[in-house]
C-alpha positions, 0 to 999 in steps of 0.5 A: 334420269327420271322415270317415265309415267305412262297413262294407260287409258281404256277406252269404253262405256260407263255403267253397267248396262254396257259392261260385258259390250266389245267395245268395252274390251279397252275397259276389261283390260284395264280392270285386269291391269288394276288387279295386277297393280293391287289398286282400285279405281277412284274418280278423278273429279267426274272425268274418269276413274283412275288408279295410280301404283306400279306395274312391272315396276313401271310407274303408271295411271291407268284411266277410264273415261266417264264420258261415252265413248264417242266423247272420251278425248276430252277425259284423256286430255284432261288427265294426261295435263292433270299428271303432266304426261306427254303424248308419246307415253298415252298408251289406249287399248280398244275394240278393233272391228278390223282385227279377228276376234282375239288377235292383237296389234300394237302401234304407234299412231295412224289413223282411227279407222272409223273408231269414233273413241280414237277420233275423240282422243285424236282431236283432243290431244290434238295428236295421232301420235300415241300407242294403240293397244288394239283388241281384236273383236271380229267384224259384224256376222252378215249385214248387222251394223257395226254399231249395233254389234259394238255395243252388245256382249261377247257371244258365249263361244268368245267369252271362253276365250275372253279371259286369255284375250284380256290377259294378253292385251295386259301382258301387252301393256306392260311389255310396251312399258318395260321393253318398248313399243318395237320389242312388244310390237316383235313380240304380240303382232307376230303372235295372231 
């Protein structure tokens, strides 16, 4: 039996103004997740940077987009038919608004939430049905806009957290890819 590639796809914004941002938590993971492989990221024509190796022995491409986030979808597709991976083997790890800062959830499919990056990669896969790596960053304090609070940095009592966060969102990843989406789901929905 062949083995399964998965696409693991971070979800965020490009350059460095937006780097340290919560809704940058997609691409944190997958530069973490890049370190593990031993690979660097390289441009795939201008859709997205992606890097290709072996996870846990696992085959994989991780992918981030070059579009904005709002228009990721067309980058996710474009690669997924680049090296002939299916829906069900898209992993996307992103920012949840609707998660406690530092919680994780794991699921296949559903709707987005208001999450315009998952709503891009939705209508562009023509699909729901990919995994979701969820990274919990906390609803907006008082009446800040949602979209404001996305787009500014982990605040410093998070940023001491932050790298545990990440490395859990990782160890997700790889748990989805080596035991399956139910034994990772026992294993890290329970854990916050």
């Amino acid at each position: 039996m062949a083995e399964v590639r998965h696409l693991v796809v971070g979800l965020g914004n490009p350059g460095p103004r937006y780097a340290g941002n919560r809704h940058n938590a997609g691409f944190l993971v997958l530069d973490l997740l890049a370190e593990r492989m031993g690979a660097r990221f390289s441009a795939l024509r201008s859709i997205a940077d992606v890097a290709e190796g072996r996870l846990n022995n696992q085959p994989a491409v991780l992918a981030k987009p070059r579009s904005f986030m709002n228009e990721s979808g067309g980058a996710v597709a474009a690669v997924s038919r680049f090296y002939k991976i299916d829906v069900a083997d898209i992993i996307v790890v992103h920012d949840e608004l609707d998660l406690p800062f530092a919680s994780l959830r794991l699921k296949r499919g559903g709707g987005e939430g208001g999450h315009n990056g998952l709503k891009s990669v939705s209508g562009s896969l023509s699909s729901k049905e990919y995994v979701r790596v969820r990274v919990g960053i906390g609803r907006p304090p008082g009446r800040q806009d949602p979209a404001d609070y996305v787009l500014r940095d982990f605040g410093a009592s998070e940023r001491k957290e932050l790298p545990l966060l990440i490395d859990r969102a990782a160890d997700a990843v790889l748990s989805i890819m080596q035991n399956g989406l139910e034994a990772a789901q026992n294993e890290f929905n329970a854990a916050g």
